[in-house]
C-alpha positions as CSV (number, residue, x, y, z in Angstrom):
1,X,29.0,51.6,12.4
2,X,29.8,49.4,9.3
3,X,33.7,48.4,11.0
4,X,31.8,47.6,14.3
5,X,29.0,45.4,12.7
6,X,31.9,43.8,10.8
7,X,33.7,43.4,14.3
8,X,30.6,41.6,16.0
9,X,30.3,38.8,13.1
10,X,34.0,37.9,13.2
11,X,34.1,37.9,17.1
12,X,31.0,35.8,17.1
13,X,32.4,33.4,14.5
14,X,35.6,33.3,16.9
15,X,32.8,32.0,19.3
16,X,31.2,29.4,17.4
17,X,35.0,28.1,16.1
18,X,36.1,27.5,19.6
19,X,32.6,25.7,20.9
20,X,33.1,23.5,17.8
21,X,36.6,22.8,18.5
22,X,36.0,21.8,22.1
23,X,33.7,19.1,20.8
24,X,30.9,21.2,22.3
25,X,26.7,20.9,20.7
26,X,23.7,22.4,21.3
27,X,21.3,19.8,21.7
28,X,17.1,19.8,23.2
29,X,16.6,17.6,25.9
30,X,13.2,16.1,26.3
31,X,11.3,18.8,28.0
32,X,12.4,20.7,24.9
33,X,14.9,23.0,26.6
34,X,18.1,23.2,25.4
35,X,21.0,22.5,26.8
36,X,25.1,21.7,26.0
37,X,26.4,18.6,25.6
38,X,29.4,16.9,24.4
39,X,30.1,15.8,21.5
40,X,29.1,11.7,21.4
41,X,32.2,9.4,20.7
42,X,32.2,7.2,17.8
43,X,33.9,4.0,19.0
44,X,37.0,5.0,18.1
45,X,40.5,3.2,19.3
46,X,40.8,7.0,20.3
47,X,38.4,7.3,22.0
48,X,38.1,3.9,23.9
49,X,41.5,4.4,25.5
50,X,40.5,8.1,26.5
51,X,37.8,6.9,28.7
52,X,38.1,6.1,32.4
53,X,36.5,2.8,33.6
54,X,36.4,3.5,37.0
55,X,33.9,0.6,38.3
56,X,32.8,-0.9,34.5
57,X,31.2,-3.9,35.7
58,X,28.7,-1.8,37.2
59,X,26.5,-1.0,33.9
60,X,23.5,0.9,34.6
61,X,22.7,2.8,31.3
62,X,19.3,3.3,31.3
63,X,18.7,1.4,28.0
64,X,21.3,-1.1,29.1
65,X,21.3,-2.1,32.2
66,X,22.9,-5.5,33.1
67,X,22.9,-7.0,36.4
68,X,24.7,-10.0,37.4
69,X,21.7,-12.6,37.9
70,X,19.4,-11.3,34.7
71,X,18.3,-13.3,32.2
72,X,16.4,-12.3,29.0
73,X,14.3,-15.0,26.8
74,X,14.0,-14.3,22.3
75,X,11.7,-16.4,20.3
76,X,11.4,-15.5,16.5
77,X,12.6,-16.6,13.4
78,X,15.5,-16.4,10.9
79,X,16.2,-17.3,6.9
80,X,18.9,-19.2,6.5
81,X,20.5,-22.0,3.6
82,X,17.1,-24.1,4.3
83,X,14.7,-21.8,4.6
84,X,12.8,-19.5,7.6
85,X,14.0,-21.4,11.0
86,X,13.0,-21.1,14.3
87,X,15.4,-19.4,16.6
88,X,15.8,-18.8,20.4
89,X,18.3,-16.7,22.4
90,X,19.2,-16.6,26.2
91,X,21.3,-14.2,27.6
92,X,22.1,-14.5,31.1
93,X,24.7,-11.7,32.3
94,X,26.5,-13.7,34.7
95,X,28.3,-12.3,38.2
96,X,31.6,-13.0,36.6
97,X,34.2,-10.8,35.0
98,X,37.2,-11.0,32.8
99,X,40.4,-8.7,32.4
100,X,40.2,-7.4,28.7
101,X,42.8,-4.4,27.2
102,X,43.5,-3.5,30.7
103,X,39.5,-3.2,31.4
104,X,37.7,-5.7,33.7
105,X,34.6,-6.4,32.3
106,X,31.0,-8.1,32.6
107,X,30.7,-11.7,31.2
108,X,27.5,-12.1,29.3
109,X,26.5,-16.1,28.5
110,X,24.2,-16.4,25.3
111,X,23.1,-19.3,23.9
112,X,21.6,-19.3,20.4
113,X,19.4,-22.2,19.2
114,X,18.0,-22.7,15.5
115,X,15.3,-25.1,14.8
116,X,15.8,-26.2,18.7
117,X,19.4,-27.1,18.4
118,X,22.3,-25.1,20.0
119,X,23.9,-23.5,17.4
120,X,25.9,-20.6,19.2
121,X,26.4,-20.5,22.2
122,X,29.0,-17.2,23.1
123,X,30.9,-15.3,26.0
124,X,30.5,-11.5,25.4
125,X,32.3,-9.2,27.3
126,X,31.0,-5.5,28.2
127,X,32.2,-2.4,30.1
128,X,30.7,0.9,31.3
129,X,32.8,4.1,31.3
130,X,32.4,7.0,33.7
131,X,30.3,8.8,30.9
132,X,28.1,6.0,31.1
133,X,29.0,4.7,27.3
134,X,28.5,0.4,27.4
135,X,31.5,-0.6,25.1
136,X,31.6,-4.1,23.9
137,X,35.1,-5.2,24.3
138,X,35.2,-8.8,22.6
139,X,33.4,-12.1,21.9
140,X,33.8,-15.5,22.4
141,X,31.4,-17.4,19.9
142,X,31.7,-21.3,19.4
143,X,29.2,-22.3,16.3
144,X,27.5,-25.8,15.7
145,X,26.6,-27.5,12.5
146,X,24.8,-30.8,13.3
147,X,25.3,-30.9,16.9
148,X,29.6,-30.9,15.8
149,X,31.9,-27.8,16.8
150,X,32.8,-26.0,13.4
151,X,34.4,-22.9,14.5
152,X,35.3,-20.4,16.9
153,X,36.0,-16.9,15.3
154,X,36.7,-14.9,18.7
155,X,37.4,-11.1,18.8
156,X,39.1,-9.4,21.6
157,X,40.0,-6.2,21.9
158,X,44.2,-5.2,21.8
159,X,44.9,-8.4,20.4
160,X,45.6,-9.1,16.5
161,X,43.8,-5.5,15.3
162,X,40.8,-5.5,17.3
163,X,39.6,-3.0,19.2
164,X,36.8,-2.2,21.6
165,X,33.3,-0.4,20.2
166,X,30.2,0.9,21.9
167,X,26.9,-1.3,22.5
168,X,24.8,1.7,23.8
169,X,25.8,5.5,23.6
170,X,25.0,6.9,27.4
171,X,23.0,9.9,25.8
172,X,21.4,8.4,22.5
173,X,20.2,10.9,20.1
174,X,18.6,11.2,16.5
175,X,21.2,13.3,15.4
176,X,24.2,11.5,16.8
177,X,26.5,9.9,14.1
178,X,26.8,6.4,13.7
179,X,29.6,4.4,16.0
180,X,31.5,1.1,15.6
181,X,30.5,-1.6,17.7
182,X,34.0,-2.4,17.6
183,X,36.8,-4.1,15.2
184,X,38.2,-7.1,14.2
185,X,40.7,-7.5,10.5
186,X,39.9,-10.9,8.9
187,X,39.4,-14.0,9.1
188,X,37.3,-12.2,12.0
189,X,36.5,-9.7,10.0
190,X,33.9,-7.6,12.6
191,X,33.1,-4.0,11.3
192,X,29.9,-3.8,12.2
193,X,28.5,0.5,13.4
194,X,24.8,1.3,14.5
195,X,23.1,4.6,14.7
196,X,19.9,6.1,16.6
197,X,16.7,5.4,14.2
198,X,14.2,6.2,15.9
199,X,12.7,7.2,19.8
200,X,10.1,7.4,21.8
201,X,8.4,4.1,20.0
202,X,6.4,1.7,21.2
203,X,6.3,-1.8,21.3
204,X,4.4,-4.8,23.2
205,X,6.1,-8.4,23.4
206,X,4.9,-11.2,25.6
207,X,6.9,-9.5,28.7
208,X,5.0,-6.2,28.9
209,X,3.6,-3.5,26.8
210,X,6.7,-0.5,26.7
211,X,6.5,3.4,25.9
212,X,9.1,5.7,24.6
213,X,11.2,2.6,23.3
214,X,14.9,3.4,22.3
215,X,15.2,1.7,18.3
216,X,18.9,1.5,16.5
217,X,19.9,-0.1,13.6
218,X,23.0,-1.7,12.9
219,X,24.7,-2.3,9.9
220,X,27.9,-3.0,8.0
221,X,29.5,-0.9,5.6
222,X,30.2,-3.6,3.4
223,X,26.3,-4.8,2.8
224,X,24.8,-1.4,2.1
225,X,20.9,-1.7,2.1
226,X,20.5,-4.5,5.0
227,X,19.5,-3.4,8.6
228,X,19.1,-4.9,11.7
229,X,17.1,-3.2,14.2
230,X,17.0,-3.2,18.3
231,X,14.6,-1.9,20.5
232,X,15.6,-0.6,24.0
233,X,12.7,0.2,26.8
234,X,14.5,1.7,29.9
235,X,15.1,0.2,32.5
236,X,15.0,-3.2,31.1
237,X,17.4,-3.1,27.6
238,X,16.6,-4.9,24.5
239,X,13.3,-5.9,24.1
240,X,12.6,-7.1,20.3
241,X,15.0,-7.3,16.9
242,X,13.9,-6.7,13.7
243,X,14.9,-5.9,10.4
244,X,14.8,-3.2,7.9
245,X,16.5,-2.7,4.1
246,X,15.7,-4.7,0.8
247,X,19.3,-6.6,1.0
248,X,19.0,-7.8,4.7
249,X,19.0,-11.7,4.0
250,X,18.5,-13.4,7.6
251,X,15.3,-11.1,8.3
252,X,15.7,-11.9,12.0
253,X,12.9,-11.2,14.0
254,X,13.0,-11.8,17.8
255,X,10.6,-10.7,21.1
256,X,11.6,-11.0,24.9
257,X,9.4,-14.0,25.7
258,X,10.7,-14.4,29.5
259,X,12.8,-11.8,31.5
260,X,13.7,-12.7,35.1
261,X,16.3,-12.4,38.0
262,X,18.0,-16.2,38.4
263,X,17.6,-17.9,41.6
264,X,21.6,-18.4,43.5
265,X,21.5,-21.7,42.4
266,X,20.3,-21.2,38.4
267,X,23.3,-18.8,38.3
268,X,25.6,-20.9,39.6
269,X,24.3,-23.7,36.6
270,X,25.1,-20.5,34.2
271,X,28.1,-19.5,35.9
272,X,29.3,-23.1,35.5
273,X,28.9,-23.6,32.0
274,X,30.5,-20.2,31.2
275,X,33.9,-21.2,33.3
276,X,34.1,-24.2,31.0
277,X,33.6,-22.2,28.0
278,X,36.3,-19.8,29.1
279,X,38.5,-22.4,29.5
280,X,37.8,-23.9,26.5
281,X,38.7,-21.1,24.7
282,X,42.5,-20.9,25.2
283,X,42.5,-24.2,23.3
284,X,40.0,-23.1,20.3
285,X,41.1,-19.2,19.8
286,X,45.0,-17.9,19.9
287,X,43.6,-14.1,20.8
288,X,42.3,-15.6,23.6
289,X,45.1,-16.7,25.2
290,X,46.6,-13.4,25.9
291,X,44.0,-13.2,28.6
292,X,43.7,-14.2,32.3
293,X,40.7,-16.2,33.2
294,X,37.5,-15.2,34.1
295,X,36.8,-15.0,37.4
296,X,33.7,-15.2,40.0
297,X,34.4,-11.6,41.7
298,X,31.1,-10.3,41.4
299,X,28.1,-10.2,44.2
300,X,24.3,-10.4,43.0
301,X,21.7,-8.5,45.1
Protein backbone atom coordinates (compact mmCIF):
# COMPACT_ATOMS: atom_id res chain seq x y z
CA UNK A 1 0.00 0.00 0.00
CA UNK A 2 2.80 2.46 1.04
CA UNK A 3 4.69 1.97 -2.88
CA UNK A 4 1.21 2.65 -4.42
CA UNK A 5 0.39 5.83 -2.25
CA UNK A 6 3.90 6.87 -3.16
CA UNK A 7 3.02 6.04 -6.85
CA UNK A 8 -0.29 8.32 -6.85
CA UNK A 9 1.75 11.56 -5.42
CA UNK A 10 4.47 11.31 -8.05
CA UNK A 11 2.06 10.61 -10.97
CA UNK A 12 -0.07 13.48 -9.79
CA UNK A 13 2.95 15.81 -9.49
CA UNK A 14 3.75 14.50 -13.22
CA UNK A 15 0.18 16.13 -13.73
CA UNK A 16 0.50 19.42 -12.20
CA UNK A 17 4.28 19.77 -13.99
CA UNK A 18 2.90 19.37 -17.34
CA UNK A 19 -0.44 21.83 -16.80
CA UNK A 20 2.20 24.28 -15.49
CA UNK A 21 4.44 23.86 -18.34
CA UNK A 22 1.67 24.33 -20.96
CA UNK A 23 1.16 27.68 -19.51
CA UNK A 24 -2.14 26.30 -18.27
CA UNK A 25 -4.18 28.01 -14.64
CA UNK A 26 -6.94 27.36 -12.75
CA UNK A 27 -8.78 30.42 -12.44
CA UNK A 28 -12.89 31.39 -10.93
CA UNK A 29 -14.86 33.10 -13.35
CA UNK A 30 -17.46 35.49 -12.10
CA UNK A 31 -20.26 33.18 -11.22
CA UNK A 32 -17.55 31.61 -9.13
CA UNK A 33 -17.06 28.35 -11.11
CA UNK A 34 -13.91 27.52 -12.03
CA UNK A 35 -12.63 27.06 -15.08
CA UNK A 36 -9.01 26.83 -17.22
CA UNK A 37 -7.47 29.45 -18.76
CA UNK A 38 -4.22 30.38 -20.25
CA UNK A 39 -1.66 31.71 -18.89
CA UNK A 40 -1.97 35.96 -19.56
CA UNK A 41 1.04 37.35 -21.64
CA UNK A 42 3.21 39.86 -20.24
CA UNK A 43 4.01 42.20 -23.20
CA UNK A 44 6.79 40.58 -24.12
CA UNK A 45 8.75 40.95 -27.72
CA UNK A 46 7.89 37.15 -27.32
CA UNK A 47 5.00 37.32 -27.05
CA UNK A 48 3.81 40.25 -29.33
CA UNK A 49 5.26 38.44 -32.39
CA UNK A 50 3.52 35.11 -31.37
CA UNK A 51 0.19 36.62 -31.66
CA UNK A 52 -2.03 36.61 -34.77
CA UNK A 53 -3.71 39.98 -35.81
CA UNK A 54 -6.04 38.67 -38.00
CA UNK A 55 -8.49 41.92 -38.38
CA UNK A 56 -6.64 44.32 -35.33
CA UNK A 57 -8.35 47.35 -36.29
CA UNK A 58 -11.36 45.92 -35.15
CA UNK A 59 -10.86 46.30 -31.18
CA UNK A 60 -13.80 45.32 -29.28
CA UNK A 61 -12.37 44.31 -25.73
CA UNK A 62 -14.91 44.84 -23.52
CA UNK A 63 -13.06 47.40 -21.36
CA UNK A 64 -11.60 48.81 -24.62
CA UNK A 65 -13.49 49.15 -27.15
CA UNK A 66 -12.64 51.74 -29.85
CA UNK A 67 -14.64 52.51 -32.81
CA UNK A 68 -13.68 54.73 -35.61
CA UNK A 69 -16.01 57.90 -34.97
CA UNK A 70 -15.70 57.98 -30.79
CA UNK A 71 -14.65 60.59 -28.98
CA UNK A 72 -14.03 60.73 -25.14
CA UNK A 73 -13.90 64.28 -23.21
CA UNK A 74 -11.17 64.55 -19.57
CA UNK A 75 -11.32 67.50 -17.36
CA UNK A 76 -9.20 67.45 -14.11
CA UNK A 77 -6.06 68.69 -12.93
CA UNK A 78 -2.31 68.10 -12.81
CA UNK A 79 0.92 69.50 -10.61
CA UNK A 80 3.41 70.61 -12.55
CA UNK A 81 6.82 73.32 -12.36
CA UNK A 82 4.02 76.16 -11.44
CA UNK A 83 1.82 74.61 -9.54
CA UNK A 84 -1.78 72.43 -9.74
CA UNK A 85 -2.92 73.26 -13.59
CA UNK A 86 -5.94 72.66 -15.23
CA UNK A 87 -5.88 69.95 -17.84
CA UNK A 88 -8.11 68.56 -20.62
CA UNK A 89 -7.83 65.55 -22.93
CA UNK A 90 -9.67 64.48 -26.25
CA UNK A 91 -9.29 61.38 -27.74
CA UNK A 92 -10.95 60.84 -30.89
CA UNK A 93 -10.14 57.24 -32.46
CA UNK A 94 -10.21 58.12 -35.87
CA UNK A 95 -11.29 55.70 -39.10
CA UNK A 96 -7.69 55.68 -40.16
CA UNK A 97 -4.90 53.14 -39.80
CA UNK A 98 -1.28 52.86 -40.12
CA UNK A 99 1.19 49.84 -40.96
CA UNK A 100 3.39 49.35 -37.76
CA UNK A 101 5.95 46.10 -37.26
CA UNK A 102 4.12 44.39 -39.94
CA UNK A 103 0.65 45.10 -37.94
CA UNK A 104 -2.02 47.58 -39.37
CA UNK A 105 -3.32 49.38 -36.69
CA UNK A 106 -5.99 51.95 -35.33
CA UNK A 107 -4.91 55.68 -35.24
CA UNK A 108 -6.03 57.27 -32.07
CA UNK A 109 -5.85 61.57 -32.16
CA UNK A 110 -5.36 63.10 -28.52
CA UNK A 111 -5.03 66.33 -27.76
CA UNK A 112 -3.77 67.41 -24.29
CA UNK A 113 -4.35 70.97 -23.05
CA UNK A 114 -2.87 72.51 -19.74
CA UNK A 115 -4.18 75.67 -18.36
CA UNK A 116 -6.27 75.86 -21.89
CA UNK A 117 -3.37 75.74 -24.08
CA UNK A 118 -2.47 72.78 -26.38
CA UNK A 119 0.32 71.24 -24.90
CA UNK A 120 0.32 67.64 -26.45
CA UNK A 121 -1.33 66.82 -28.93
CA UNK A 122 -0.32 62.80 -30.09
CA UNK A 123 -0.99 59.92 -32.79
CA UNK A 124 -1.24 56.60 -30.79
CA UNK A 125 -1.40 53.61 -32.59
CA UNK A 126 -3.40 50.32 -31.23
CA UNK A 127 -4.06 46.74 -32.35
CA UNK A 128 -6.29 43.80 -31.17
CA UNK A 129 -5.03 40.25 -31.47
CA UNK A 130 -7.20 37.18 -32.04
CA UNK A 131 -7.08 36.53 -28.18
CA UNK A 132 -8.62 39.81 -27.85
CA UNK A 133 -5.24 41.50 -26.05
CA UNK A 134 -5.24 45.61 -27.23
CA UNK A 135 -1.43 46.15 -27.70
CA UNK A 136 -0.19 49.65 -27.99
CA UNK A 137 2.23 49.57 -30.79
CA UNK A 138 3.77 53.21 -30.74
CA UNK A 139 3.30 57.01 -30.26
CA UNK A 140 3.63 59.98 -31.95
CA UNK A 141 3.61 62.84 -29.31
CA UNK A 142 4.57 66.58 -30.32
CA UNK A 143 4.91 68.76 -26.95
CA UNK A 144 4.37 72.65 -26.66
CA UNK A 145 6.00 75.11 -24.32
CA UNK A 146 4.45 78.55 -24.86
CA UNK A 147 2.43 77.85 -27.82
CA UNK A 148 6.37 76.85 -29.55
CA UNK A 149 7.08 73.06 -30.76
CA UNK A 150 9.84 71.80 -28.20
CA UNK A 151 9.99 68.17 -29.03
CA UNK A 152 8.76 65.15 -30.45
CA UNK A 153 10.06 61.89 -28.54
CA UNK A 154 8.16 59.23 -30.79
CA UNK A 155 8.19 55.43 -30.09
CA UNK A 156 7.45 52.89 -32.61
CA UNK A 157 7.60 49.50 -32.33
CA UNK A 158 10.63 47.44 -34.47
CA UNK A 159 12.45 50.52 -34.87
CA UNK A 160 15.60 51.64 -32.75
CA UNK A 161 14.72 48.93 -29.61
CA UNK A 162 11.21 49.50 -29.26
CA UNK A 163 8.82 47.13 -29.08
CA UNK A 164 4.95 46.76 -28.87
CA UNK A 165 3.17 46.26 -25.17
CA UNK A 166 -0.39 45.63 -24.06
CA UNK A 167 -3.01 48.57 -23.23
CA UNK A 168 -5.71 46.16 -21.93
CA UNK A 169 -5.27 42.25 -21.13
CA UNK A 170 -8.44 40.49 -22.97
CA UNK A 171 -9.21 38.60 -19.64
CA UNK A 172 -8.11 41.06 -16.80
CA UNK A 173 -7.64 39.41 -13.50
CA UNK A 174 -6.45 40.30 -9.85
CA UNK A 175 -4.05 37.74 -9.89
CA UNK A 176 -2.50 38.38 -13.32
CA UNK A 177 1.14 39.71 -13.22
CA UNK A 178 1.99 42.96 -14.26
CA UNK A 179 2.66 43.64 -18.32
CA UNK A 180 4.70 46.21 -20.26
CA UNK A 181 2.91 48.64 -22.01
CA UNK A 182 5.62 48.51 -24.31
CA UNK A 183 9.45 49.65 -24.86
CA UNK A 184 11.42 52.32 -25.90
CA UNK A 185 15.81 52.62 -24.86
CA UNK A 186 16.60 56.36 -24.39
CA UNK A 187 16.41 59.38 -25.14
CA UNK A 188 12.70 57.75 -25.46
CA UNK A 189 13.20 55.93 -22.67
CA UNK A 190 9.37 54.32 -22.28
CA UNK A 191 9.24 51.32 -19.73
CA UNK A 192 6.26 51.89 -18.36
CA UNK A 193 4.04 48.10 -16.99
CA UNK A 194 0.45 48.18 -15.35
CA UNK A 195 -1.28 45.55 -13.33
CA UNK A 196 -5.00 44.72 -12.34
CA UNK A 197 -5.78 46.74 -8.85
CA UNK A 198 -8.86 46.32 -8.33
CA UNK A 199 -12.66 45.19 -9.93
CA UNK A 200 -15.90 45.34 -9.69
CA UNK A 201 -15.63 49.29 -8.51
CA UNK A 202 -17.68 51.84 -8.95
CA UNK A 203 -17.50 55.19 -10.06
CA UNK A 204 -19.86 58.21 -11.23
CA UNK A 205 -18.38 61.03 -13.59
CA UNK A 206 -20.47 63.65 -15.36
CA UNK A 207 -21.13 60.88 -18.26
CA UNK A 208 -23.08 58.35 -16.21
CA UNK A 209 -22.89 56.51 -12.96
CA UNK A 210 -20.88 52.90 -13.83
CA UNK A 211 -20.84 49.42 -11.84
CA UNK A 212 -18.31 46.72 -11.76
CA UNK A 213 -15.59 49.25 -13.07
CA UNK A 214 -12.27 47.60 -14.30
CA UNK A 215 -9.28 49.87 -12.15
CA UNK A 216 -5.31 49.28 -13.13
CA UNK A 217 -2.41 51.05 -12.11
CA UNK A 218 0.52 51.80 -14.00
CA UNK A 219 3.76 52.38 -13.08
CA UNK A 220 7.48 52.54 -13.81
CA UNK A 221 10.00 50.51 -12.40
CA UNK A 222 12.27 53.23 -12.08
CA UNK A 223 9.93 55.61 -9.74
CA UNK A 224 8.99 52.98 -7.17
CA UNK A 225 6.05 54.32 -4.94
CA UNK A 226 4.09 56.60 -7.70
CA UNK A 227 0.90 55.19 -9.36
CA UNK A 228 -1.33 56.12 -11.82
CA UNK A 229 -4.61 54.70 -11.85
CA UNK A 230 -7.40 53.92 -14.80
CA UNK A 231 -10.76 53.07 -14.51
CA UNK A 232 -12.48 50.92 -17.32
CA UNK A 233 -16.52 50.43 -17.26
CA UNK A 234 -17.44 47.97 -20.07
CA UNK A 235 -18.57 48.73 -22.82
CA UNK A 236 -17.35 52.20 -22.89
CA UNK A 237 -13.32 52.11 -21.78
CA UNK A 238 -11.59 54.57 -19.62
CA UNK A 239 -13.73 56.48 -17.66
CA UNK A 240 -11.61 58.53 -14.85
CA UNK A 241 -7.56 58.60 -13.96
CA UNK A 242 -6.36 58.96 -10.72
CA UNK A 243 -3.46 58.52 -8.62
CA UNK A 244 -2.09 56.51 -5.92
CA UNK A 245 1.61 56.20 -3.97
CA UNK A 246 3.33 58.93 -1.77
CA UNK A 247 6.13 59.64 -4.77
CA UNK A 248 3.54 60.17 -7.64
CA UNK A 249 4.41 63.95 -8.37
CA UNK A 250 1.76 65.02 -11.22
CA UNK A 251 -1.25 63.63 -9.13
CA UNK A 252 -3.31 63.72 -12.23
CA UNK A 253 -6.83 63.47 -11.77
CA UNK A 254 -9.23 63.27 -14.79
CA UNK A 255 -13.30 62.34 -15.38
CA UNK A 256 -15.03 61.63 -18.84
CA UNK A 257 -16.88 65.02 -19.05
CA UNK A 258 -18.40 64.28 -22.73
CA UNK A 259 -18.46 60.86 -24.66
CA UNK A 260 -20.02 60.84 -28.10
CA UNK A 261 -20.00 59.26 -31.69
CA UNK A 262 -18.68 62.26 -34.31
CA UNK A 263 -20.93 63.36 -36.92
CA UNK A 264 -19.19 62.34 -40.84
CA UNK A 265 -18.17 65.71 -41.07
CA UNK A 266 -16.52 66.31 -37.28
CA UNK A 267 -14.45 63.17 -38.24
CA UNK A 268 -13.41 64.30 -41.22
CA UNK A 269 -12.07 67.78 -39.22
CA UNK A 270 -10.27 65.00 -36.87
CA UNK A 271 -9.23 62.89 -39.61
CA UNK A 272 -7.67 66.06 -41.19
CA UNK A 273 -5.65 67.28 -38.55
CA UNK A 274 -4.22 63.71 -37.83
CA UNK A 275 -3.01 63.29 -41.78
CA UNK A 276 -1.03 66.55 -41.20
CA UNK A 277 0.39 65.28 -38.12
CA UNK A 278 1.41 62.13 -39.72
CA UNK A 279 3.05 63.78 -42.24
CA UNK A 280 4.65 65.96 -40.07
CA UNK A 281 6.25 63.36 -38.43
CA UNK A 282 8.70 62.05 -41.01
CA UNK A 283 10.31 65.46 -40.64
CA UNK A 284 10.35 65.67 -36.64
CA UNK A 285 11.11 61.85 -35.68
CA UNK A 286 13.82 59.49 -37.72
CA UNK A 287 11.74 56.15 -36.25
CA UNK A 288 9.08 57.40 -37.99
CA UNK A 289 10.25 57.36 -41.20
CA UNK A 290 10.56 53.69 -41.62
CA UNK A 291 6.82 53.78 -41.86
CA UNK A 292 4.25 54.08 -44.72
CA UNK A 293 1.60 56.66 -44.15
CA UNK A 294 -1.46 56.53 -42.57
CA UNK A 295 -4.19 55.87 -44.55
CA UNK A 296 -8.18 56.48 -44.62
CA UNK A 297 -9.20 52.66 -45.07
CA UNK A 298 -11.55 52.43 -42.40
CA UNK A 299 -15.66 52.73 -42.61
CA UNK A 300 -17.63 54.16 -39.49
CA UNK A 301 -21.16 52.78 -38.84
Amino acid sequence: MRNIHIGLIFISLLVMLSAAACGVQSGGSEDGSEHTQSAPLTGSAEDFERAQFDDPTHIDNRWLPLTPGTQFVYEGSAIGDEGRKSRRVVTTVTDLSKVIDSVRTLVISERDYTAGQLSEPELAFFAQDDEGNVWLVGEYPEEYEDGKFDKAPAWISGQKGARAGITMLAEPRLDTPDYAQGYAPPPVDFTDRARVYKMGQQTCTPVDCYKKVLVTEEFNPDEPGAYQLKYYASGVGNVRVGWRGEKEEEKETLELVDYQHLSPEALAKVRRAAMEMDRRAYERSEAYRETPPAEHTLRVE
